[in-house]
C-alpha positions in Angstrom: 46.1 135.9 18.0 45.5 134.6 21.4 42.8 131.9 22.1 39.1 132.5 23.0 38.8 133.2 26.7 35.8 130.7 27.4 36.5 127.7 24.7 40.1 128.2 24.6 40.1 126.7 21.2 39.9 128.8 18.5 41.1 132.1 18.4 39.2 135.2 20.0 38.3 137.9 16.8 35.0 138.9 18.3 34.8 141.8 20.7 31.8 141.7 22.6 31.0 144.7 25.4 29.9 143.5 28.6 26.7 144.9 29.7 25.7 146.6 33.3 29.7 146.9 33.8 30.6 149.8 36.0 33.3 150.4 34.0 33.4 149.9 30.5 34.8 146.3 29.6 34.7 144.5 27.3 36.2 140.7 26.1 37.2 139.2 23.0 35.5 135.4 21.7 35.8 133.1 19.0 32.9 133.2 16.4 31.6 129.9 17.7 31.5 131.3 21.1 29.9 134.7 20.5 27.3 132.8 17.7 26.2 130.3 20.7 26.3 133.1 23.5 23.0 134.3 21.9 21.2 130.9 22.8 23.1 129.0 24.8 20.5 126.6 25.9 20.4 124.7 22.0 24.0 124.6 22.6 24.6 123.6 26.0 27.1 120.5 25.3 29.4 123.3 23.7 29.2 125.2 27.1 30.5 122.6 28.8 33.9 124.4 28.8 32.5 126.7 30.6 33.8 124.9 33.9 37.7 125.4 33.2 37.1 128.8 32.1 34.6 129.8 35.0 37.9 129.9 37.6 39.9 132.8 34.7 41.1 136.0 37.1 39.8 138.1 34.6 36.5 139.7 35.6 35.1 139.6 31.9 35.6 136.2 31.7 34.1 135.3 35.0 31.1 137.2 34.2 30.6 136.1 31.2 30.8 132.4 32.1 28.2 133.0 35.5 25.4 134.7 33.1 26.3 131.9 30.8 25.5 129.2 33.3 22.7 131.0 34.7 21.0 130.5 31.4 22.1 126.7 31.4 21.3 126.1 34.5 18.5 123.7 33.7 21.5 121.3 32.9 23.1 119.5 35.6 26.4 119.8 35.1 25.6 123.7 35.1 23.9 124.2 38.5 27.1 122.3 39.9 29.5 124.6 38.3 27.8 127.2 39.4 27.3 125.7 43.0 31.1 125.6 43.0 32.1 128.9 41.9 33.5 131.6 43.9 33.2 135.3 42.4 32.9 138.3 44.8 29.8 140.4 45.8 30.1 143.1 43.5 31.2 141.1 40.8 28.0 138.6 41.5 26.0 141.5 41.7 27.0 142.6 38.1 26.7 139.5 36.3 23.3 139.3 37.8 22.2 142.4 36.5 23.1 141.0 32.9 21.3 137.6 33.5 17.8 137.5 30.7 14.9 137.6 33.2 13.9 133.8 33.1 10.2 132.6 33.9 9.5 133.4 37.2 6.6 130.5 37.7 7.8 127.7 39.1 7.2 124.5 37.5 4.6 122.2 39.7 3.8 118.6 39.3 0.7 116.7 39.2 0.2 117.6 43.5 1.6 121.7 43.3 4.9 120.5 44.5 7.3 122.9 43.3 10.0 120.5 41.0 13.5 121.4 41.1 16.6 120.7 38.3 17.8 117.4 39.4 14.5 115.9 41.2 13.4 112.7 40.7 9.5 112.1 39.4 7.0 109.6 38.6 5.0 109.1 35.8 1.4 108.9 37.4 -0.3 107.7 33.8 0.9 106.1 30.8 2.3 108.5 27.8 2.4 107.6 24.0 5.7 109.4 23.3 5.2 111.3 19.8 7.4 110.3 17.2 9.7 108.1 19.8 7.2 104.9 19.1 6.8 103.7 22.8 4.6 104.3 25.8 6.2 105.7 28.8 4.5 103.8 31.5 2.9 105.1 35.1 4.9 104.4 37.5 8.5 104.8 35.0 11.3 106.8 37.6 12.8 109.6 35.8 15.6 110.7 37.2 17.6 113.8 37.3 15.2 116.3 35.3 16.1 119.5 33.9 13.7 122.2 34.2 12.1 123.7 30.5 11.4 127.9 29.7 7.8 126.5 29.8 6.9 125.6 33.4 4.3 123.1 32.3 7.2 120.7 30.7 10.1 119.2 32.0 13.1 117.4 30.4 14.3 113.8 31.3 15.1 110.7 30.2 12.3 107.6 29.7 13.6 104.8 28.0 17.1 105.9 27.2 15.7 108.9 25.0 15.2 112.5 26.3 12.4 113.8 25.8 9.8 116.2 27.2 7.0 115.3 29.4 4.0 117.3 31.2 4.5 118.4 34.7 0.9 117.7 35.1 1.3 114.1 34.1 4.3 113.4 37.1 4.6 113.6 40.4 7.6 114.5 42.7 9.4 110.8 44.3 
């Protein structure tokens, strides 16, 4: 059996068809891969294998890996993979067509400025942090968000924990 494609760990059992192809194709996972492929965002530290695999020749493989870090690209380490990759138009254009339509509103802090993966906010009032026992205080930097399915959160990291925090409660530094 030959190794999984994406992971290159375990060996690839699972066929899975490639949607929006203009030929029928189709490429063969592990279990873990295909299991995680179906949310990749509460696996996204498993993904991060993604950026070996992302340069295969195999079209499958590079399509498969784009729609993958489409979906994580909330993560940093994501949006610069896929900054980095190459893949021609009409292979672009297919693994586009198979990306999930994401949230199209655009998250906005506490002034309407649109926030981006990888900005930098301000807290502009102090947060009790639920269930993390501290006070996030106004002023705090957080660095380096990540961008939520809900446009009204963001992701970052107050503290040395992770944790979510309002959009409405920051503003862009």
């Amino acid at each position: 059996m030959s190794p999984c494609p994406l992971c290159d760990a375990a060996p690839a059992t699972i066929a899975h068809t490639l949607s929006e192809a203009p030929s029928p194709m189709e490429i063969i996972l592990c279990e873990t891969c295909d299991a995680h492929r179906v949310m990749p965002i509460e696996h996204s530290d498993y993904w991060q294998c993604l950026t070996t695999s992302m340069w295969s020749e195999d079209l499958a493989v590079q399509v498969t890996a784009y729609r993958l870090l489409r979906q994580l690209s909330g993560e940093t380490w994501a949006q610069d993979a896929l900054d980095m990759l190459y893949i021609e138009e009409d292979v672009k254009i297919w693994a586009e067509a198979g990306v999930p339509v994401m949230n199209t509103t655009p998250t906005r802090d506490s002034n309407g400025t649109i926030l981006q993966a990888g900005d930098n906010v301000t807290l502009i009032k102090d947060l009790p942090v639920k269930g993390a026992g501290f006070t996030a205080k106004r002023g705090t930097a957080v660095r380096g968000i990540s961008l939520t399915d809900n446009p009204e959160h963001i992701e970052g990291r107050v503290n040395g924990q992770r944790i979510v925090l309002v959009a409405a409660f920051l503003k862009k530094s």
